[in-house]
Steps between C-alpha positions, in 0.01 A plus 500: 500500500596858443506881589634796316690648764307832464209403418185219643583134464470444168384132631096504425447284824674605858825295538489526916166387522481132638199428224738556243716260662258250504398554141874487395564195695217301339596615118858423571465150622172395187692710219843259574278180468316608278804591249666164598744686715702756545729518240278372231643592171871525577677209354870549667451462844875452560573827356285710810768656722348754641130605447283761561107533557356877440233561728516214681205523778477256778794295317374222426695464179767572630551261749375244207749552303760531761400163627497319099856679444705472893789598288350827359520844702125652491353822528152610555437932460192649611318846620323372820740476786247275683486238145868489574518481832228235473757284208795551758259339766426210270888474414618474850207220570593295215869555548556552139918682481499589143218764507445884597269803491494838444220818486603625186298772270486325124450850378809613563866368403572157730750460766702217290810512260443435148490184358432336828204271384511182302078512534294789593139412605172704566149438458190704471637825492203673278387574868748659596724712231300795312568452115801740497693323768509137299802597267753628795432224669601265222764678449630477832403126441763502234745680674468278751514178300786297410587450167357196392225563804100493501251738580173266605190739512128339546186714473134461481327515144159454551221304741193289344213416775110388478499730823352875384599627825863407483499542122407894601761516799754405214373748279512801721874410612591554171258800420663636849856419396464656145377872652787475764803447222560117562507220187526535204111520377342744251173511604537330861300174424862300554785556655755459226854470642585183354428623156738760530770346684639343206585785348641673788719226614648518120552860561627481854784236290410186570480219253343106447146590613313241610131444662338234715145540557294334814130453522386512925184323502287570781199430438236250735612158535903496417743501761631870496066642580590530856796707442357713236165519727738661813713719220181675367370547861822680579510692185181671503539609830833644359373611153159663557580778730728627272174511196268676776798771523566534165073506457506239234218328741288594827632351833155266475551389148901381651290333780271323287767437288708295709191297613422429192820322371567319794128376508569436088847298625313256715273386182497181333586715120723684681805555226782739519869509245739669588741556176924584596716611317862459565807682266892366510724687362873476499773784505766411202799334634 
């Protein structure tokens, strides 16, 4: 998460509050299942030295990877001081050596030498960086890769649901994010980072673009419904204050709006996709 250091977190959700934490927690550990693990899509595991997750949260990929690659030195950035103090707590329990935290502001040059990274990680930024802030970053994602390193960014394309409630939640986050200067989108009907990244990556200088994308099913009946049933719970409570403040909706239309999907969730029909899109991209050797 991240803050311009003169201006409001740029983060659309509160990084210190404990229901983020919660929310983050659960996406963390369902996203790394769900994308057959954490470093799904990088073929030379022998090659990661030293690796670096942008935004990092509660840490839970972190300490995943640190525990797949005990040889590896991993590092987890993030806004919140209480996400990192939270990871720290969660290294010392698991007494994991080869992993460490710091509150670092991704809008502004990184505390690290160049070409320190053989793999730089982040996902679901489009909540976090306004449009203008996505090509210093991968910059300093270059600068900060080693030659022959990857840059491993995942991002959400689009949600499909027979729920109209959570089918509207989805379509005022990105209605909200389009008037506040996040994504990509030219009418605000999708978010659009992931069709632009592509091309930025290829300006930012990196090369041998490649893309994975992940279907999350959630939908009634499969194993994941439970998780997806506490994510959405969490998320509306996160997401719809911030449409009553913009005034995209009434404080009783958010109300009946969160009833509404989880009472849609608990349905026989219920059916929800959620489509991810992840981007590697390598810095020439």
């Amino acid at each position: 998460m991240t803050a311009e250091s003169s201006n409001p977190n740029t983060y659309i959700f509160d990084p210190d509050s404990s229901t983020e934490m919660a929310r983050l927690i659960n996406l963390d550990r369902f996203m790394t299942q769900s994308m057959g693990g954490a470093l799904s899509g990088v073929n030379d595991l022998s090659s990661l030295n030293d690796v670096l997750d942008v935004a990092c949260g509660p840490g839970g990929w972190v300490l995943d990877v640190a525990y797949a690659l005990p040889n590896a030195q991993v590092v987890g950035i993030d806004i919140g001081k209480p996400m990192i103090d939270y990871a720290y707590a969660r290294l010392q329990s698991q007494n994991i050596k080869n992993a460490s935290f710091g509150v670092m502001d991704i809008t502004q040059p990184l505390d690290f030498s160049d070409a320190t990274f053989d793999l730089v990680n982040a996902r679901f930024l489009f909540t976090v960086l306004h449009s203008e802030a996505w090509p210093p970053l991968l910059a300093e994602y270059f600068r900060l890769t080693k030659p022959g390193g990857i840059i491993r960014q995942t991002e959400l394309v689009a949600v499909s649901t027979t729920s109209s409630a959570l089918q509207k939640q989805y379509a005022l986050l990105s209605r909200f994010l389009h008037l506040n200067g996040y994504g990509f989108s030219p009418d605000g009907t999708t978010i659009g980072v992931d069709a632009v990244l592509p091309h930025l990556l290829n300006h930012a200088g990196f090369e041998k673009i490649r893309h994975m994308v992940n279907v999350q099913d959630f939908s009634q009946g499969v194993p994941a419904w439970a998780e997806g049933y506490r994510y959405h719970e969490i998320l509306g409570l996160s997401m719809l204050p911030l449409f009553v403040k913009q005034e995209l909706i009434t404080q009783e239309e958010a109300d009946r709006l969160h009833q509404q999907t989880l009472t849609d969730m608990l349905g026989d029909e219920y059916g929800f996709m959620a489509y991810i899109h992840t981007i590697l991209a390598t810095k020439p050797a």
